[in-house]
C-alpha positions in Angstrom: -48.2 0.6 8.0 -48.7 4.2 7.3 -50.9 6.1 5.2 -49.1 8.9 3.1 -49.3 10.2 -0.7 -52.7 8.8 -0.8 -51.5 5.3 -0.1 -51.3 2.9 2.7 -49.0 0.6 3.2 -45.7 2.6 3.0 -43.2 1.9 6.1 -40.0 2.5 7.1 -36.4 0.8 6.4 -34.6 2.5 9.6 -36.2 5.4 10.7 -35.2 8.7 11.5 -36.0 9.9 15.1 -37.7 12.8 13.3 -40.2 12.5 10.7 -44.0 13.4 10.2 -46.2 12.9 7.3 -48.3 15.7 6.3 -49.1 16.9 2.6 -45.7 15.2 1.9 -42.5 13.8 4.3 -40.5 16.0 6.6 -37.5 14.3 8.4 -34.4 15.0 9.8 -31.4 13.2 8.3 -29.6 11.5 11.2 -25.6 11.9 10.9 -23.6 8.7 10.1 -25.8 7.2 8.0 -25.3 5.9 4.4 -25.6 3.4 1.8 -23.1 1.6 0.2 -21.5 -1.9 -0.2 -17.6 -2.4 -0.2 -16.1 -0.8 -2.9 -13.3 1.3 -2.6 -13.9 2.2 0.8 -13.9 -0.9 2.0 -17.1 -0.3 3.9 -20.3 -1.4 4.1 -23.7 0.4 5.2 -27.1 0.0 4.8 -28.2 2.7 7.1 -29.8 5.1 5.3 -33.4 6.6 5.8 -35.7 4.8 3.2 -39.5 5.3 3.3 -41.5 3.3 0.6 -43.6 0.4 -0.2 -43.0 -3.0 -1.1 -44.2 -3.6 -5.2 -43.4 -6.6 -6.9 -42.6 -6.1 -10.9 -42.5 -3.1 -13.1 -43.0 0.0 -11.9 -42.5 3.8 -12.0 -41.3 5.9 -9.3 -41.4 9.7 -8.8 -40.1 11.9 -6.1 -40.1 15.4 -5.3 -37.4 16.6 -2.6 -35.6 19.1 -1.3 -32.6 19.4 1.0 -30.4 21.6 3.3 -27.8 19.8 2.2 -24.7 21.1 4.4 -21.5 18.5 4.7 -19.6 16.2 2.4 -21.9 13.1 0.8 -25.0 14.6 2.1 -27.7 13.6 0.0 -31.5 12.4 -0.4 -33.4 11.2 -3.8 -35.2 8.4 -4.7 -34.2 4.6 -4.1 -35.3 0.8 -5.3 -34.1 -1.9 -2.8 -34.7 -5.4 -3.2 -31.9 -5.9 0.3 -29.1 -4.9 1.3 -26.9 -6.6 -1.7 -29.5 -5.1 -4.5 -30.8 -1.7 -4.6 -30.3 1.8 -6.7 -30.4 5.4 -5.2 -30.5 8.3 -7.9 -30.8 11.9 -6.1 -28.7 14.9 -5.1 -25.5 14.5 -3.3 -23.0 17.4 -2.0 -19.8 16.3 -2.5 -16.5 18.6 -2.5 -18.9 22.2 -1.8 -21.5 21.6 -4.7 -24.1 19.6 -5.9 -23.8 16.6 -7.7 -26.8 14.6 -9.6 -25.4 11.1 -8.1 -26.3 7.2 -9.1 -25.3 4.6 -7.0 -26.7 0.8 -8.5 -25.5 -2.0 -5.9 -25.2 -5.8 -7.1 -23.3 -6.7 -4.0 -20.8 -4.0 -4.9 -21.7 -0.5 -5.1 -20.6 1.9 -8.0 -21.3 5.6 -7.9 -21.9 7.5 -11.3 -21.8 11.6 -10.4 -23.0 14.6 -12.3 -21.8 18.1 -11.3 -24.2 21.3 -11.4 -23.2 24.4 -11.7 -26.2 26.0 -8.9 -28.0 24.4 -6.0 -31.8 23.5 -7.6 -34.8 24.3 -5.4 -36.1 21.2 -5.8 -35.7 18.0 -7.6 -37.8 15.1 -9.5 -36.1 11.6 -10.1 -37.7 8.9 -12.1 -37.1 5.1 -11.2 -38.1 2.6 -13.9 -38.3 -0.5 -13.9 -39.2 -2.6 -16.9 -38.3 -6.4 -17.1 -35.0 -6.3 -15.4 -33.6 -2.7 -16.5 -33.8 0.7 -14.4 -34.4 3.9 -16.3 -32.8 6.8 -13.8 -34.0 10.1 -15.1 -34.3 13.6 -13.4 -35.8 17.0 -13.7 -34.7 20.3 -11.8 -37.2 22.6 -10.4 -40.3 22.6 -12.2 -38.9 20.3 -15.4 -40.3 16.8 -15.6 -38.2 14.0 -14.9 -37.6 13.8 -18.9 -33.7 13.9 -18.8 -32.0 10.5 -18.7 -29.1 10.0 -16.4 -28.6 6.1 -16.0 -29.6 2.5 -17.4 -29.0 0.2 -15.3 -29.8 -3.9 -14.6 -31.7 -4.5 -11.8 -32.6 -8.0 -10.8 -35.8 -9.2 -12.0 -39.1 -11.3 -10.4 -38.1 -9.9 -7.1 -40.6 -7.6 -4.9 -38.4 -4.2 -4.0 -39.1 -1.0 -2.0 -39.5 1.8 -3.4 -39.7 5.3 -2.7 -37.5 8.0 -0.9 -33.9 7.6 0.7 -31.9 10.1 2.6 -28.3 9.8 4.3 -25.8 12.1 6.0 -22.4 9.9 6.3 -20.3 12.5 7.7 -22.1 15.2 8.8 -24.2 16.4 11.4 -27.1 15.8 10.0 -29.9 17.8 7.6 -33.6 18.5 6.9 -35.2 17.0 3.6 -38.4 17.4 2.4 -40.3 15.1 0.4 -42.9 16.6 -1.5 -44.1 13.8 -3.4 -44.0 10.1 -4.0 -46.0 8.6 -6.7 -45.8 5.1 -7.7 -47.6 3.5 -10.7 -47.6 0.5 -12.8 -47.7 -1.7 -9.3 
């Protein structure tokens, strides 16, 4: 287990070969990575970079990032992942040459939910939360709180779920994130 943010217990659901925990996370996002399940694609992946902890119940989760976000799908945020069938990411995605605020909810099928920006943020803060057996997905850009609601979504309750920070690069070569926080509370 590793000690970061305060906490111990957080660990790793594939690792990147680069990573070090400081006053927040560093890593390098390794190319061909991703996560999504079947639809429309037709393919499935579940291997995305995902540092958290394990928390049964309600909770809410908080992360700070930032990306050099360079290639198609690129993209890092915040994610709650029960296993590989059941599982949310909400972050910031490049897709066709700008930034997107992008939801993804998987129930053994994955659907993708995409807001376009109209400027690349510095930073951003997404808010997981879970109550019962919903998911509140907000975000905030820059220095805004994570007030601004982008998704509800069901989630499965009663089941333990990681939860913290995610990063994939499905197409590219590969890109630097930076988490600068990951708070957790209500576990």
């Amino acid at each position: 287990m590793i000690m970061a943010f305060g906490e111990t217990g957080w660990q790793w659901v594939n690792a990147p070969r680069q990573w070090t925990v400081d006053d927040g996370l560093t890593l390098f996002c390794e190319p061909g990575t991703d996560l999504w399940n079947a639809t429309h694609y037709g393919y499935t992946y579940d291997t995305a970079h995902m540092f958290g902890r394990t928390l049964p119940g309600d909770l809410r989760l908080e992360v700070t990032f930032s990306g050099e976000y360079a290639e198609q799908y690129d993209q890092a945020g915040a994610v709650l992942r029960i296993d590989e069938d059941n599982w949310i990411k909400a972050g910031i995605e490049h897709v066709d040459g700008g930034f997107h605020l992008s939801t993804v909810v998987t129930r053994q099928f994955s659907d993708w939910s995409v807001l376009p920006l109209d400027r690349s943020p510095r930073r951003v803060t997404f808010a997981l939360e879970r109550a019962g057996d919903a998911v509140t997905v907000r975000y905030g850009l820059d220095d805004d709180p994570p007030e601004t609601m982008l998704r509800l979504a069901y989630f499965p309750p009663g089941q333990a779920a990681l939860a913290g920070a995610m990063a994939a690069a499905p197409v590219g070569k590969g890109f630097a994130v930076r988490v600068a926080d990951i708070d957790i509370t209500g576990a």
